[in-house]
N, C-alpha and C positions, 0 to 999 in steps of 0.2 A: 504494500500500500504506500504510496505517494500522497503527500498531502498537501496544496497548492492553498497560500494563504489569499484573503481577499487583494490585498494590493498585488498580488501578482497577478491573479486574474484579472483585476482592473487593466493594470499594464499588456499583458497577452490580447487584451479584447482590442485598446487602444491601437497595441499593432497591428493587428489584421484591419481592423477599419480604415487606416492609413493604404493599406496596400488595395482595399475594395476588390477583392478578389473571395468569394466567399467559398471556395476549393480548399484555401489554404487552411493550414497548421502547426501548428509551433513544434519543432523537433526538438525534443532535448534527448542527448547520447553523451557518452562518457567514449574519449578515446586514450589513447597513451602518451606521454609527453607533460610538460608543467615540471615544472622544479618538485612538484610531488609524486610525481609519479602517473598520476592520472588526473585527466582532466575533465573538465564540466563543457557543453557546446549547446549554443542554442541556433536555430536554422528554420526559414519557412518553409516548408514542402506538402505540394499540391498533391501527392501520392502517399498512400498507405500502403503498407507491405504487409504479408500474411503474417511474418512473426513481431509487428509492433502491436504494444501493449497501447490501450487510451486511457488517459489519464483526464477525469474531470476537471474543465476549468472556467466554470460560471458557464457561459452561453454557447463555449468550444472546448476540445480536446486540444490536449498538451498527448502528442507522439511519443514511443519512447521502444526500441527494438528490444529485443530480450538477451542480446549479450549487457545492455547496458542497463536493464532494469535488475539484473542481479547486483548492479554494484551499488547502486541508487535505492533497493529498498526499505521502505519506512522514513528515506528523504522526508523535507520538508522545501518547496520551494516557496520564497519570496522577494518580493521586489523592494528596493530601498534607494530613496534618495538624498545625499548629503552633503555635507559640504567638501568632500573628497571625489562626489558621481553620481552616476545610479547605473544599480545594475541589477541583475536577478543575483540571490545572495540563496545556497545548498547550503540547508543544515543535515549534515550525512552521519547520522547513529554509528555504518560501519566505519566511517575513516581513522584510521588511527593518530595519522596526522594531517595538518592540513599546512599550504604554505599561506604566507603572509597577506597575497591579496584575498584568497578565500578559494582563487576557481582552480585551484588543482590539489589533489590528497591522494594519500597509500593508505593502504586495507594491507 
């Protein structure tokens, strides 16, 4: 289970409205690389794949494949903005550690 807070859904909804393409979807995947080891990625994509998972997010789905939902489970995503950015911000139960900016960890 993934659990996507209000402000990120707000902001997921904001993007796709931007883009007026009502196809699309927000891909989040975990690939290899980041000073931790592994990293967080977010991506629009007009296509769904037999082994991606959907993940509830207000009025759309948030994509997510199944190599990468193994590393993401019980996640928490949300959106944050401050006086340093904004960006989508992974609270990850498994990561053992996390590097500094936030979007890359080891399990």
């Amino acid at each position: 289970m993934i659990t996507v807070t209000d402000s990120a859904k707000d902001k997921i909804k904001d993007i796709l409205a931007e883009e007026n393409d009502p196809n699309l979807k927000l891909r989040m995947f975990v690939q290899g690389g980041g000073c931790a080891g592994f990293s967080y990625g977010f991506t629009l994509d007009d296509e769904q794949n037999e082994d991606d998972f959907e993940i509830e997010a207000g009025s759309t789905m948030i994509l997510v494949d199944a190599m990468s939902a193994q590393y993401i489970q019980g996640a928490t995503v949300d959106y944050e903005e401050t006086i340093m950015g904004s960006n989508f911000k992974i609270q990850n139960p498994q990561a053992v550690s996390t590097c500094g900016c936030g979007s890359s960890f080891s399990i």
